[in-house]
C-alpha positions as CSV (number, residue, x, y, z in Angstrom):
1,X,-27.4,3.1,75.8
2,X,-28.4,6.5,74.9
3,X,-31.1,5.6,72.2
4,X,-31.6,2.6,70.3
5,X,-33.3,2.4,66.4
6,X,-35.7,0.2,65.8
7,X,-35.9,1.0,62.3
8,X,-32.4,0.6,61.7
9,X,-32.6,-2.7,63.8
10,X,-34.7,-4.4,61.3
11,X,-32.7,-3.9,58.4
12,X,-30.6,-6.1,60.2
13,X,-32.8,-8.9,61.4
14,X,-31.8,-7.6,65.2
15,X,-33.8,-7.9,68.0
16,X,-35.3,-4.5,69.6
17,X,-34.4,-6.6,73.3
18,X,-30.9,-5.8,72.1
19,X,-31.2,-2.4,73.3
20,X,-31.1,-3.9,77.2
21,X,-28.6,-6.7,76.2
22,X,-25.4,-6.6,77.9
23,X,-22.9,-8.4,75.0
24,X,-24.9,-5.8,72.8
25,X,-23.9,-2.8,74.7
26,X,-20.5,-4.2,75.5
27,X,-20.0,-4.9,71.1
28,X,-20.9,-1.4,70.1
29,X,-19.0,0.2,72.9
30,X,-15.8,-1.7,71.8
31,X,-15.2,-2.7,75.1
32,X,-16.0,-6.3,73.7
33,X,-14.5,-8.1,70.7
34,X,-17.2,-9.8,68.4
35,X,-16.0,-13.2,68.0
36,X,-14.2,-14.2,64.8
37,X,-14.3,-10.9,63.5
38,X,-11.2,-8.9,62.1
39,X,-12.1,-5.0,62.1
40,X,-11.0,-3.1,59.9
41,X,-10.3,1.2,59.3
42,X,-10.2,2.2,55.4
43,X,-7.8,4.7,53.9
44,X,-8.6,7.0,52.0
45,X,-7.6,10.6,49.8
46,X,-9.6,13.7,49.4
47,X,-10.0,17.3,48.4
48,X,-10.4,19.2,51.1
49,X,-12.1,22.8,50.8
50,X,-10.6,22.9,47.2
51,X,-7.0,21.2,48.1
52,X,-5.8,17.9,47.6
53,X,-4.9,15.9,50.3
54,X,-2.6,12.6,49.8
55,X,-3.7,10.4,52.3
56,X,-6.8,10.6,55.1
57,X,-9.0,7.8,56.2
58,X,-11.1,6.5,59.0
59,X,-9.5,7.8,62.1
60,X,-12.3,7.2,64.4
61,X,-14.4,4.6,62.6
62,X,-13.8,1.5,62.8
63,X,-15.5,-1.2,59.9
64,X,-16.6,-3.7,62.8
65,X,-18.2,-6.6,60.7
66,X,-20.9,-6.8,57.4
67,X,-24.1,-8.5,57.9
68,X,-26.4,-10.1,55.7
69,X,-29.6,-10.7,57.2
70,X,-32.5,-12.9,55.2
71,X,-33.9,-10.2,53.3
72,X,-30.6,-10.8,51.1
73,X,-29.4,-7.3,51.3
74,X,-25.9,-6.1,53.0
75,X,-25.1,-3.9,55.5
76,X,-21.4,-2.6,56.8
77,X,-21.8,-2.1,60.5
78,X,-19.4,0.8,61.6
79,X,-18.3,2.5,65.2
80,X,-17.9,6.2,64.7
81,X,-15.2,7.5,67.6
82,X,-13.9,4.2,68.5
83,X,-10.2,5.6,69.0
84,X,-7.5,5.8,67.5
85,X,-6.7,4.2,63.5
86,X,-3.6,4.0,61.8
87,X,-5.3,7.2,60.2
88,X,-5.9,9.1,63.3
89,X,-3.1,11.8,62.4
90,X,-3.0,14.0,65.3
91,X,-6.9,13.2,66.6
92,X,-8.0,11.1,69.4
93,X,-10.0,8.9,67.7
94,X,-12.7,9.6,69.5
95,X,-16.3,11.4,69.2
96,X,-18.0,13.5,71.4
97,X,-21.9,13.1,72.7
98,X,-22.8,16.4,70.3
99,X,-21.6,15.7,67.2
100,X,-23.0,12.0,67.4
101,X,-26.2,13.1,68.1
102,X,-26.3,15.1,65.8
103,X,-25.5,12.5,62.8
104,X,-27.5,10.1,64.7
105,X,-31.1,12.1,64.1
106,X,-30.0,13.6,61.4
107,X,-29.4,10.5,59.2
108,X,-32.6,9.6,60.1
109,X,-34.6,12.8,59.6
110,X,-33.0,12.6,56.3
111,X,-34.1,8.7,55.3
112,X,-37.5,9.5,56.3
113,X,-37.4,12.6,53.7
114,X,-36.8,9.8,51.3
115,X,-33.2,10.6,50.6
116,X,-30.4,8.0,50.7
117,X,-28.2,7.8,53.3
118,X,-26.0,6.1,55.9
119,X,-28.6,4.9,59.0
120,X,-27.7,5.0,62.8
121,X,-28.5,2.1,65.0
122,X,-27.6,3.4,68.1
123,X,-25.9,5.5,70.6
124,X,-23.2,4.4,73.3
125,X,-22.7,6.9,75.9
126,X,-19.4,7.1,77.7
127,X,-18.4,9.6,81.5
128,X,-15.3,9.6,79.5
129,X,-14.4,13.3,79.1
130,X,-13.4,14.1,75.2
131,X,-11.7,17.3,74.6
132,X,-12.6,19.8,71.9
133,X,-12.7,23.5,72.2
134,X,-14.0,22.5,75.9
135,X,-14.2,18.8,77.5
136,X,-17.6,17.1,76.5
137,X,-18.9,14.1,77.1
138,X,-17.6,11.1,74.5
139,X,-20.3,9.2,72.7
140,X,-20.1,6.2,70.0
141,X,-22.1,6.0,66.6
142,X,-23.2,2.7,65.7
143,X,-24.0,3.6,61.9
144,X,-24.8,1.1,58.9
145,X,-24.5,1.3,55.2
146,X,-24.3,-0.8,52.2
147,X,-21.0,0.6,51.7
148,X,-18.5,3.0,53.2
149,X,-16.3,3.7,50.4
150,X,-15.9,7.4,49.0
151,X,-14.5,9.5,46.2
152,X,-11.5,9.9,48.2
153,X,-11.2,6.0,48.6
154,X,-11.1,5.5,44.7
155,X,-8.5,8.9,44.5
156,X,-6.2,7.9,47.2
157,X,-5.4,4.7,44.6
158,X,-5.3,6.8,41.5
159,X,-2.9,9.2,43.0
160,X,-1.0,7.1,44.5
161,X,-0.7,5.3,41.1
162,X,-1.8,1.6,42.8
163,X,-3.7,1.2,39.7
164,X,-4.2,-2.5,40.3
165,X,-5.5,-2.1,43.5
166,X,-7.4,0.7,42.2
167,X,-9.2,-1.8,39.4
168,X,-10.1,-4.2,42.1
169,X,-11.8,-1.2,44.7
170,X,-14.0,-1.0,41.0
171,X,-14.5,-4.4,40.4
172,X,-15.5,-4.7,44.0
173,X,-18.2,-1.4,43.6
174,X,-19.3,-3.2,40.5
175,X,-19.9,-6.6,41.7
176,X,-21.3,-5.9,45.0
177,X,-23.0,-2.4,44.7
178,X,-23.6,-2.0,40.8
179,X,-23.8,-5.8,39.8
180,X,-25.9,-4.4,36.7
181,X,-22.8,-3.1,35.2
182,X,-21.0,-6.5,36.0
183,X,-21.8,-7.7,32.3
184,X,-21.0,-4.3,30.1
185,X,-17.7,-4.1,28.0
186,X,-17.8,-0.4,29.1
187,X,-18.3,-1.2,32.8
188,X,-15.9,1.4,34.4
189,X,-17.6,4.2,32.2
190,X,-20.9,2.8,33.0
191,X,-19.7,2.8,36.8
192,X,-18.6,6.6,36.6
193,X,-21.9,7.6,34.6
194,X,-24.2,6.0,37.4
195,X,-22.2,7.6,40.0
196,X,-22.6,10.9,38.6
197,X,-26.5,10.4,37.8
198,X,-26.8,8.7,41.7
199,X,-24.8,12.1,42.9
200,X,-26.7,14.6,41.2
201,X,-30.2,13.1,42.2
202,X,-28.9,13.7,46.0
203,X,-28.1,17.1,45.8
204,X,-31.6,18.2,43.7
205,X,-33.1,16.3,46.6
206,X,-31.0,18.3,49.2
207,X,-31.9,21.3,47.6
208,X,-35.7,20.5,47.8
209,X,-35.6,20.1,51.4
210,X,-33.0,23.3,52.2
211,X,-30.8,20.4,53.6
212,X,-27.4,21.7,54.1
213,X,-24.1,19.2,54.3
214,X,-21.6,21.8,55.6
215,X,-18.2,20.0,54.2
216,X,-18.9,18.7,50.7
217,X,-14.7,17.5,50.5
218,X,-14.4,14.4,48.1
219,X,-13.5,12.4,51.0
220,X,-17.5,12.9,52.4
221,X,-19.2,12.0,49.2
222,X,-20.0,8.3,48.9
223,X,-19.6,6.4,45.7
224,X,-23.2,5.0,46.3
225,X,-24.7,8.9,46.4
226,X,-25.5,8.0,49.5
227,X,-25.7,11.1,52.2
228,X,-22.6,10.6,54.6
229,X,-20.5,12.3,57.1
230,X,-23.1,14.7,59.2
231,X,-21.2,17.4,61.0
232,X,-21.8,21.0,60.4
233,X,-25.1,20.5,58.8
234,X,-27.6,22.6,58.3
235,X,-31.6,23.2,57.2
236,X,-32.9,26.0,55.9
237,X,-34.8,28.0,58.5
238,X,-35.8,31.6,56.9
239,X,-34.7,31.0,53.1
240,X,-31.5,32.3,52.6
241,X,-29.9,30.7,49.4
242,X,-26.1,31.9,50.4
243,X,-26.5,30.2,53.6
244,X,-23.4,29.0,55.1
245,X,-24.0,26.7,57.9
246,X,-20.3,25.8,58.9
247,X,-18.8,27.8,61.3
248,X,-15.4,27.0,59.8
249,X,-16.4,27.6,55.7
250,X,-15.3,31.6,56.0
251,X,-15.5,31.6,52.0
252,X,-18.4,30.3,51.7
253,X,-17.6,27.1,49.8
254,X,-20.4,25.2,50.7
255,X,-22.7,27.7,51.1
256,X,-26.3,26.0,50.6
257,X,-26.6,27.5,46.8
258,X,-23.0,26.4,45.9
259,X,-23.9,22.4,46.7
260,X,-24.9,22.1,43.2
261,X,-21.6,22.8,41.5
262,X,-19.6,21.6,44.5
263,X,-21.2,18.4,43.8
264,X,-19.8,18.5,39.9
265,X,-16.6,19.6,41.0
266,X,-16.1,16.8,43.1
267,X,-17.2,14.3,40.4
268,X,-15.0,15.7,37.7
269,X,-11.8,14.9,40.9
270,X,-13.6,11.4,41.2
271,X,-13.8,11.2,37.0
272,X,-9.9,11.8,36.6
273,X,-9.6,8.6,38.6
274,X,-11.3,7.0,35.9
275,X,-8.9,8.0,33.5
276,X,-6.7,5.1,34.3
277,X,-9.4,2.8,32.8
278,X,-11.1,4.8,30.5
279,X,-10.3,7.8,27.8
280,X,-10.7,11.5,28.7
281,X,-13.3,11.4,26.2
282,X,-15.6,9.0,28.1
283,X,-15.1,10.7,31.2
284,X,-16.3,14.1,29.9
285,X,-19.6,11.8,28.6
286,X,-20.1,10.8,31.6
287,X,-19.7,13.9,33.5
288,X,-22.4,15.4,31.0
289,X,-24.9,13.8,32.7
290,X,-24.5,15.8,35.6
291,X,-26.5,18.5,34.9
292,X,-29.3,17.5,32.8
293,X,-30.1,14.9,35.8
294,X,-29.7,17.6,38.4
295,X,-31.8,19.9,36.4
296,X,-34.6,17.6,35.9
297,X,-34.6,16.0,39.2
298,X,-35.3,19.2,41.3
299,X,-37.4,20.6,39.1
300,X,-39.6,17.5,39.0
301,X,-39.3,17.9,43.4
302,X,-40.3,21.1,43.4
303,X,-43.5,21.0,40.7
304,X,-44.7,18.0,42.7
305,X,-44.2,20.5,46.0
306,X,-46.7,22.9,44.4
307,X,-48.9,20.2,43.5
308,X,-48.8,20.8,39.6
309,X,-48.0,17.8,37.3
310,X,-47.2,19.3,34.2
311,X,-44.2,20.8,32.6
312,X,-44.4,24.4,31.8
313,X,-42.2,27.3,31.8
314,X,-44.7,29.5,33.6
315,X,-44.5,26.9,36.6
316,X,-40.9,27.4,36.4
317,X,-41.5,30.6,36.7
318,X,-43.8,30.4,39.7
319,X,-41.2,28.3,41.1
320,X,-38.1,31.3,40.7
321,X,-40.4,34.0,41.8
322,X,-41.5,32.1,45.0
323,X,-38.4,31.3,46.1
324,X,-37.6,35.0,45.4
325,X,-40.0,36.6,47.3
326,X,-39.1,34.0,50.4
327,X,-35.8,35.7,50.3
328,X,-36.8,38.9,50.0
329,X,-39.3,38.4,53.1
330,X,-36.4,36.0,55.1
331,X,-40.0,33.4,55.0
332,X,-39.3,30.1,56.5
333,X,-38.8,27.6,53.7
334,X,-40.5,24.6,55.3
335,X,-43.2,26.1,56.6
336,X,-44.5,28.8,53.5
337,X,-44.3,25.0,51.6
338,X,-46.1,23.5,54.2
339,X,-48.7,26.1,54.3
340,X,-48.8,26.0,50.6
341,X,-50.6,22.4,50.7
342,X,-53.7,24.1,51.9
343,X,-54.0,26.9,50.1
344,X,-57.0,28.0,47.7
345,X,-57.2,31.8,46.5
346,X,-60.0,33.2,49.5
347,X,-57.9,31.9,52.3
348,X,-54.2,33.0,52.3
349,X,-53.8,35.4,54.8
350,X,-51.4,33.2,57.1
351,X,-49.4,31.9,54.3
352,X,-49.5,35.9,52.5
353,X,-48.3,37.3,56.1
354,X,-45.3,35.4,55.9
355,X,-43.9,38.1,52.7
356,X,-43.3,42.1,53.8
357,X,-45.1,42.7,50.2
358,X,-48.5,41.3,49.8
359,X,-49.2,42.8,46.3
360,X,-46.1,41.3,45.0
361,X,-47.6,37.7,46.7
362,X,-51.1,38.3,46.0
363,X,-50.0,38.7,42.0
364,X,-47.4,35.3,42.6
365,X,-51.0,33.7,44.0
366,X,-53.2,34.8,41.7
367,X,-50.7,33.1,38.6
368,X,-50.7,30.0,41.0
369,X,-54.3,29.4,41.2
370,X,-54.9,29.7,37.9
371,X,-51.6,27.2,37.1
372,X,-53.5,24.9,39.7
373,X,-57.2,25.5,37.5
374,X,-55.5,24.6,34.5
375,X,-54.6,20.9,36.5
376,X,-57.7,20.2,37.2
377,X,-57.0,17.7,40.4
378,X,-59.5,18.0,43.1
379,X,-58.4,19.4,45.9
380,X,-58.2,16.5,48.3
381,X,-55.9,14.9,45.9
382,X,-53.7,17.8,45.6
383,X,-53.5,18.1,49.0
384,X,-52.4,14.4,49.8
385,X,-50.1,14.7,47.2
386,X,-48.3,17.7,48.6
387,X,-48.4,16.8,52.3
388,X,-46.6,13.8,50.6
389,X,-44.0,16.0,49.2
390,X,-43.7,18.7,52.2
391,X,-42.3,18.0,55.1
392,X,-44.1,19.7,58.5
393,X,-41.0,18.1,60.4
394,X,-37.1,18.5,59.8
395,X,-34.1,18.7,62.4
396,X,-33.5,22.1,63.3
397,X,-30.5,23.3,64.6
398,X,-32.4,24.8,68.0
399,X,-34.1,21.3,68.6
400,X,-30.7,19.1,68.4
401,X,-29.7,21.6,70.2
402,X,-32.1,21.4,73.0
403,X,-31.9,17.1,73.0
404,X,-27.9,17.6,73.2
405,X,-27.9,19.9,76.5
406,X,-30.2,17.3,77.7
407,X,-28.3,14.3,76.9
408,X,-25.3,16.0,78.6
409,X,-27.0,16.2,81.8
410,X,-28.1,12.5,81.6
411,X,-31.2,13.0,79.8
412,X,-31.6,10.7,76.7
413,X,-35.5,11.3,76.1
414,X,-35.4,14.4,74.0
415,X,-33.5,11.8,71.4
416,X,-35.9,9.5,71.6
417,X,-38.6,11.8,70.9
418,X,-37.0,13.9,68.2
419,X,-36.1,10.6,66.3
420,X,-40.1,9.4,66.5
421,X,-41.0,13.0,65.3
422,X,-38.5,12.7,62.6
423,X,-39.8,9.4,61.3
424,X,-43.0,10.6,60.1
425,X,-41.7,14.1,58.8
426,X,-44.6,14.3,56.2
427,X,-47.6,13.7,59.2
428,X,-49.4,16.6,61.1
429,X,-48.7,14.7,64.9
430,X,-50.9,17.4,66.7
431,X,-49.6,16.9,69.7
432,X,-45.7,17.7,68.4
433,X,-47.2,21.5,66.8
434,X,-44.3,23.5,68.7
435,X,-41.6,20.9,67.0
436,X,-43.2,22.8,63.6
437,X,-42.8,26.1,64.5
438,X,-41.1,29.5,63.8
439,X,-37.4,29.1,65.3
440,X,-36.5,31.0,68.6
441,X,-34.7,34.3,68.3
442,X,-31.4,32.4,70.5
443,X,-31.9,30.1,67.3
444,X,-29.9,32.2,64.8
445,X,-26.9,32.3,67.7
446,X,-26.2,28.5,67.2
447,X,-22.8,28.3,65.2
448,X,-21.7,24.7,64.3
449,X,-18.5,23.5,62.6
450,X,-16.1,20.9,62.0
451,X,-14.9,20.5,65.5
452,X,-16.6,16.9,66.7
């Protein structure tokens, strides 16, 4: 047992002794068979990097069982590099201590930003040597969700023209994930329209936090917006809009300020689907809703991340030229909002010294004070209500990295304690200031791509 998730435990209705429990370990290692249960591994299509791609699917996950605990929701519980699938294709199957580590705290760093996502409830680690570009250590995710199915699920059906299996992956979404819909006589536009609104809310939110995915392909978005598939992620450390955080993306594709119309693009693959059910028409309709609800989203985010309330286009402004001058300066995103919580006009010197030109700042503060005067919330509230809305905490690169060399040498505790940092992201935690800080100049040398 490498680490264990309480938090995720309880959405379960499992026991935290499980981490110690034999039969536990043994059931999400595979090396035991849960009784009565028939896993399963899902195909699926997708567009990969702009190309279509017939047939994919899970080939290293397997679907082990779905639980439903008391609280009346559902949960799919899936191993992530549990060998080899009918889908393996040329791969192993398997997954290697890094990547799952990865996954494992960010999908956690990112629930606890308030973002949907897949959880993970633990960590298996294996001696078993896994090869990539060099032999590493093999690992197993544990990871839950309401639902694993993706765009590429619903296109590998359309394009395969299984259109009655295609109508009953729907019904299936409807009934168990979108039972709202279950009534409508337009139900498969209303499906499409709430996926696109559900998609377009995740990437404003993405943007807000400088949360880079890495490999937006239809086969890693889920149909419940959920945030899925963590491999060549990436936050923002000095704001860089362009930023490409996959080793492997040498055009760019999903470059942090691309995720926006990525995400559209990959709707309008997942709306042609629809067309079996539904006229072109409707589909457009639905795909309309895209941008208004992006739009809106982040800039309702990033208003509340200045601490003004009201909608104005001189706060939009304040918004463009902020972000501006934190790429001209190469400011660290987190941090100058962070810092941004406690400012008043007579004490900005440590935010200001994060910009190379403090007249251009000193105007951009000046315009912000008086946008906050015009508010009129007391400070303290302000404050709250931005400390709310700015994370001091998110998983950089430099600090996975750090808990991954450890974990390769047998130590698991830099997990543990970047996990239980990541869980209160909006918190000061004192005694965790260095977790906060400017990124190490051997930082900027990390380069992380597809290869898990």
């Amino acid at each position: 047992m490498v680490d264990f998730n309480e938090n995720a435990a309880d959405l379960v209705d499992l026991s935290h002794d499980s981490k110690n429990d034999g039969d536990f370990i043994a059931y999400m290692s595979g090396n035991k068979r849960l009784p009565t249960i028939t896993s399963i591994a899902t195909v699926y299509a997708g567009h990969q990097f702009g190309y279509y791609v017939p047939q994919l699917g899970d080939g290293r996950a397997i679907l082990l069982t779905e639980i439903s605990p008391p609280d009346g929701s559902t949960w799919e519980l899936q191993l992530k590099g549990a060998g080899l699938t009918a889908f393996s294709r040329q791969g192993d199957g398997r997954a290697v201590l890094r990547s799952t580590i990865r996954e494992y705290l960010c999908s956690e760093a990112i629930h606890h930003l308030n973002i949907p996502t897949t959880r993970g409830l633990c960590i298996i680690g294996s001696d078993t040597d896994v090869y990539r570009e060099r032999a590493e250590k093999g690992a197993m995710l544990a990871r839950l969700a309401p639902s694993h199915v993706r765009f590429g699920t619903v296109e590998y059906f359309y394009h395969s023209r299984q259109y009655d299996m295609l109508k009953i992956l729907l019904d299936h979404l409807i009934e168990n994930h979108y039972p709202q819909l279950s009534g409508s006589d337009e139900k498969y536009e209303a499906l499409l329209e709430e996926i696109v609104i559900n998609t377009a809310s995740l990437i404003a939110q993405w943007q807000s936090v400088g949360f880079t995915h890495g490999v937006m392909n239809t086969d890693n978005m889920s149909a419940l917006g959920l945030t899925m598939d963590y491999g060549p992620f990436g936050f923002l450390d000095a704001y860089n809009p362009g930023y490409i955080c996959n080793h492997s993306d040498h055009q760019g594709r999903y470059a942090f300020d691309q995720q926006p119309n990525i995400g559209l693009w990959n709707l309008t693959c997942l709306a042609e689907t629809f067309t079996a059910f539904i006229s072109i028409d409707s589909a457009k309709q639905a795909l309309a809703k895209y941008e208004s609800t992006y739009t809106n989203t982040y800039i309702d985010i990033m208003l509340t991340k200045l601490g003004l309330q009201s909608y104005q286009p001189a706060h939009l402004d304040l918004i463009k030229d902020l972000l501006s001058q934190m790429e001209e300066s190469a400011a660290d995103y987190t941090i100058v909002f962070r810092k941004l919580c406690d400012f008043t006009l007579s004490h900005t010197n440590s935010l200001r010294d994060m910009f190379i030109h403090h007249e251009k700042f000193d105007n951009w503060a000046n315009r912000y004070s008086r946008a906050l005067q015009q508010e009129n919330i007391p400070a303290t509230v302000r404050k709250k209500l931005m400390r709310a809305a700015n994370p001091k905490f998110i998983l950089r690169n430099h600090l996975a990295q750090i808990a991954i060399e450890k974990a390769e040498n047998g130590d698991f505790s830099e997990v543990k304690r970047l996990r239980q940092i990541l869980s209160q992201p909006f918190d000061e935690q004192i005694e965790f200031e260095a977790y906060a800080s400017i990124p190490p100049e051997w930082a900027k040398k990390i380069e992380v791509s597809c290869s898990s």
